[in-house]
C-alpha positions in Angstrom: 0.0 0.0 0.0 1.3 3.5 -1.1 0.5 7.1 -1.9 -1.5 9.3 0.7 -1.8 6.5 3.5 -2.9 9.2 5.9 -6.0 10.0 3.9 -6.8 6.8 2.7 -10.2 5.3 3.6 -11.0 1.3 3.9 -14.4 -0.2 3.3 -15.0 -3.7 5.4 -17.7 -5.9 4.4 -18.5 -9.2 5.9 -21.0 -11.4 3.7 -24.1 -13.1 5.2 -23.9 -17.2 6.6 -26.5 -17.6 3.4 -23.8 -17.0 1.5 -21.1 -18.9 3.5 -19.6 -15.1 4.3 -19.1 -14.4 0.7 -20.8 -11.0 -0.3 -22.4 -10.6 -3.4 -21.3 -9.0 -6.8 -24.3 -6.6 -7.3 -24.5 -5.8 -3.3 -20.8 -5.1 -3.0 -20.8 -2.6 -6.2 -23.5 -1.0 -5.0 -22.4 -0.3 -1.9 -18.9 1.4 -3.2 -21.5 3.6 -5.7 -22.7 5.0 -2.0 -19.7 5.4 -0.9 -18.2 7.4 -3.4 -21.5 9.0 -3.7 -21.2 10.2 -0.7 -17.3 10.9 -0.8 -18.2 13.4 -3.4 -21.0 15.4 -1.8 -19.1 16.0 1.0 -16.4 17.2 -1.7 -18.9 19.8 -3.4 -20.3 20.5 0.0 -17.0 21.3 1.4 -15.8 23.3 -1.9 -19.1 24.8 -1.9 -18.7 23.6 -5.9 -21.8 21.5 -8.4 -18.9 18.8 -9.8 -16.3 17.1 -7.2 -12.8 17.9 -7.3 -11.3 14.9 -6.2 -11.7 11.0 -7.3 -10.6 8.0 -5.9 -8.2 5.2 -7.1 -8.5 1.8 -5.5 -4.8 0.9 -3.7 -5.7 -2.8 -2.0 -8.5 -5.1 -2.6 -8.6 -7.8 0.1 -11.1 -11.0 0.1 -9.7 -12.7 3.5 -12.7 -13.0 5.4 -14.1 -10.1 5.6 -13.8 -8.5 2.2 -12.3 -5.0 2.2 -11.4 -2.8 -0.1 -9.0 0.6 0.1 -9.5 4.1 -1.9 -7.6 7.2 -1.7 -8.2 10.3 -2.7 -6.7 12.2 -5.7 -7.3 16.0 -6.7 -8.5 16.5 -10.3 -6.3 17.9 -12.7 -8.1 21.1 -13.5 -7.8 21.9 -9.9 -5.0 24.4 -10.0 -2.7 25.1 -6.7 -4.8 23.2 -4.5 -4.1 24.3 -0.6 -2.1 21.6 1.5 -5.1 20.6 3.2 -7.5 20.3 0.6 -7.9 16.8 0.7 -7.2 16.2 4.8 -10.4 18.7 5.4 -12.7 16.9 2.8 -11.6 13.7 4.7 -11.9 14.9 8.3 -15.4 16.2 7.5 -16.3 13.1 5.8 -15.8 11.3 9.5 -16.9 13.8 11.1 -20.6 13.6 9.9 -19.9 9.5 10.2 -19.3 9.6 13.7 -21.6 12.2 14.5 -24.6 10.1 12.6 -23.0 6.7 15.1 -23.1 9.0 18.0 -26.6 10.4 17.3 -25.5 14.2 17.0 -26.9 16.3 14.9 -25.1 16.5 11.3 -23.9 19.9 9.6 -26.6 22.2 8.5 -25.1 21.5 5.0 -26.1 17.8 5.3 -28.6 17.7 2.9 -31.3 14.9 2.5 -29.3 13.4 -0.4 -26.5 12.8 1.1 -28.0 11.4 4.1 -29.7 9.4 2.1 -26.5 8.2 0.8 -25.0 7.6 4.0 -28.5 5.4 5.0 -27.9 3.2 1.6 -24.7 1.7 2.9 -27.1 -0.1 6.1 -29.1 -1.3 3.9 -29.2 -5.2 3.3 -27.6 -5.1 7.0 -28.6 -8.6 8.7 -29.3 -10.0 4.7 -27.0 -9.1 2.0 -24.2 -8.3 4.5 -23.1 -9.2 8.6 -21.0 -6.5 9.0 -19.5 -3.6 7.9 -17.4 -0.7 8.7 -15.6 2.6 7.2 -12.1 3.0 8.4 -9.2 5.3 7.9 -5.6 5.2 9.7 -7.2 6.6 13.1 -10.6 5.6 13.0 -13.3 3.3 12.2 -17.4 3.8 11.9 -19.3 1.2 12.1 -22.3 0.3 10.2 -24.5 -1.2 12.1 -28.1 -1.6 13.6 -27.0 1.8 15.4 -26.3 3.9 12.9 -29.2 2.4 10.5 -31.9 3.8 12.9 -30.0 6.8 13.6 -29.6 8.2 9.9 -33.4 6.9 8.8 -34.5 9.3 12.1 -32.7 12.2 10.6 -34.4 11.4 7.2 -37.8 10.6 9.1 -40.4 13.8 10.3 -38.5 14.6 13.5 -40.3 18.0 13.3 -42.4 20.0 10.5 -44.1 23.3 11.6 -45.7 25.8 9.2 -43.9 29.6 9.0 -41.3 31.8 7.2 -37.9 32.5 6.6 -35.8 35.7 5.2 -32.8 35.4 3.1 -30.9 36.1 -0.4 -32.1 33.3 -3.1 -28.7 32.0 -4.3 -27.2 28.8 -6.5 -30.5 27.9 -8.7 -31.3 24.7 -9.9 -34.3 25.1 -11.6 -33.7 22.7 -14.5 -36.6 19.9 -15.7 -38.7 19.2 -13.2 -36.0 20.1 -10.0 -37.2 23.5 -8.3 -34.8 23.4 -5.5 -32.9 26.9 -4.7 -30.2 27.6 -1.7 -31.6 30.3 0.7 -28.6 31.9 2.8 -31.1 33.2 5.7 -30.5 36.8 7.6 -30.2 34.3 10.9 -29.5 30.8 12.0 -28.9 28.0 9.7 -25.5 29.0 7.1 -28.2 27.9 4.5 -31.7 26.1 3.7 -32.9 24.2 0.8 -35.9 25.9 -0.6 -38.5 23.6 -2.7 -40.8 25.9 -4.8 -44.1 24.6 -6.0 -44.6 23.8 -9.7 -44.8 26.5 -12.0 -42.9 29.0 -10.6 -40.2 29.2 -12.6 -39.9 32.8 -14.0 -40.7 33.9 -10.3 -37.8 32.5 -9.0 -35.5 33.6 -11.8 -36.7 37.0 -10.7 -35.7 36.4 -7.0 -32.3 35.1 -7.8 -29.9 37.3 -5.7 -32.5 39.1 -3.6 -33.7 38.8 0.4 -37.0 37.2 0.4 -39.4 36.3 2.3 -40.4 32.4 2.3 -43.1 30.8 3.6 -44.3 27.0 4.2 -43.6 23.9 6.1 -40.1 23.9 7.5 -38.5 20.7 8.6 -35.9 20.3 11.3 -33.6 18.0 11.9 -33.2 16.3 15.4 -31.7 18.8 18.5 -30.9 21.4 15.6 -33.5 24.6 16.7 -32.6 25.9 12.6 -35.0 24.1 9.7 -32.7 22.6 7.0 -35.6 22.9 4.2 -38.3 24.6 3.6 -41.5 23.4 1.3 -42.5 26.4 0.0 -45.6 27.4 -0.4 -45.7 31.4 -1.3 -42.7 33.7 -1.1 -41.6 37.4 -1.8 -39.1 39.9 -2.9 -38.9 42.3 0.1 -35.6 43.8 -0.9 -37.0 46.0 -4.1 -37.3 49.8 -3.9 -41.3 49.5 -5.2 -41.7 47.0 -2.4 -43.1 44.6 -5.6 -43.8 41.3 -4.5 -44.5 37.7 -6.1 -48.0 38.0 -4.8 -48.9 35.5 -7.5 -47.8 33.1 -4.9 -49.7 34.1 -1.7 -52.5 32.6 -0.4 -51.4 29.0 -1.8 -52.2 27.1 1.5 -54.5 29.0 4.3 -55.9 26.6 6.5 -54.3 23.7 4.3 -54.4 21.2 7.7 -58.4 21.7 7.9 -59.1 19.3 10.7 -55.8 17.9 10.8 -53.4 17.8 13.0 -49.7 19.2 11.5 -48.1 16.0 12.0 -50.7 14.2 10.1 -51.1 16.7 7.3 -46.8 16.5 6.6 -47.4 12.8 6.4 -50.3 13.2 4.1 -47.9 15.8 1.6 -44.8 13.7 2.2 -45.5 10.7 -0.6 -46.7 13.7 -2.5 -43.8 16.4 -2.5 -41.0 13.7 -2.6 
């Protein structure tokens, strides 16, 4: 084993008795497409970039009982005079939100729910396509296990919904096909929140790009965190302009919207809906 041992990251995989401790083509595979999955948002997360700077070569493939197999992380060539600790802070925050998902702490406010749900895909199969499993580096080790299963499906689960508003300047648009999801950077709390617009609101949003607005819908929270991480919104304004123009188009989507229901229920009953 060679190159940047101190950054180099080992994925442990013991196969089921069903399979006399063998693990499966298709399950193994998949689980390294989560992996580097999830390598990489931290990457874009960190770099605050929408492609990942680094990839990953594989230095040591093991099948002695249990299976493991060792990547390390390279910097892309068209990333030009790279800091010395670009790589050691994409990989330190990369345990970081391991360890804190094991320990049951709440994530980064940056942590969004597809990367989550990336870290949750590696638990999956636990008990039937794999025994055990475990993410190691030089230092440390993670494992995957019953423990952190139920921890990460919590933090995707409806910990908390409420109905109300946020403030902030409407940045980083992806508003392409059918995806309607904008970064809000708010006035206070959270460093950012993932805004969901409702269909057909395209031009409005083009219009709020780069101005403080007002957003209003459910917000969901994650676990001990008193910030929401997203917001489904449901009407929203400009309330930077000097004509103190609006996007009242929007307004009055969802008065009342729970009728006799309680919130909880009613979040449920848009979830399968909205997602």
């Amino acid at each position: 084993m060679n190159g940047d041992t101190e950054h180099q990251i080992t994925w442990t995989v013991e196969g089921p008795e069903t399979e006399n401790g063998h693990v499966r083509a298709d399950d193994f595979v998949d689980k390294i497409e989560h992996l580097l999955s999830a390598l990489n948002g931290i990457d874009k997360v960190v770099g605050q970039t929408a492609q990942p700077t680094l990839y990953y070569r594989i230095v040591a493939l093991s099948h002695s009982s249990p299976i493991s197999i060792t990547i390390e992380p390279v910097i892309k060539a068209r990333i030009t005079n790279p800091p010395p600790d670009y790589i050691p802070v994409r990989h330190h925050r990369f345990f970081k939100e391991l360890e804190a998902i094991h320990r049951n702490e709440p994530v980064s406010e940056d942590i969004d729910d597809a990367l989550l749900e990336d870290f949750q895909a590696l638990a999956v199969g636990r008990g039937q396509t794999f025994s055990a499993a475990k993410i190691s580096n030089h230092e440390a080790q993670v494992e995957i296990d019953e423990t952190f299963e139920s921890n990460v499906s919590k933090m995707l689960g409806e910990a908390y919904a409420s109905y109300g508003s946020v403030e902030g300047k409407l940045e980083k648009l992806n508003i392409h096909g059918k995806a309607r999801r904008v970064w809000l950077y708010p006035t206070v709390g959270a460093d950012k929140i993932l805004c969901d617009f409702p269909a057909g609101t395209r031009q409005q949003i083009l219009e709020a790009a780069d101005h403080y607005v007002r957003a209003e819908g459910y917000k969901y929270f994650r676990p001990q965190s008193p910030y929401p991480f997203r917001v489904k919104v449901m009407e929203f304004e400009i309330i930077d302009t000097d004509n103190g123009d609006t996007l009242s188009g929007l307004r009055g989507v969802a008065p009342d919207a729970t009728g006799e229901m309680t919130s909880v229920d009613f979040v449920r009953a848009i979830r399968d809906e909205w997602d």
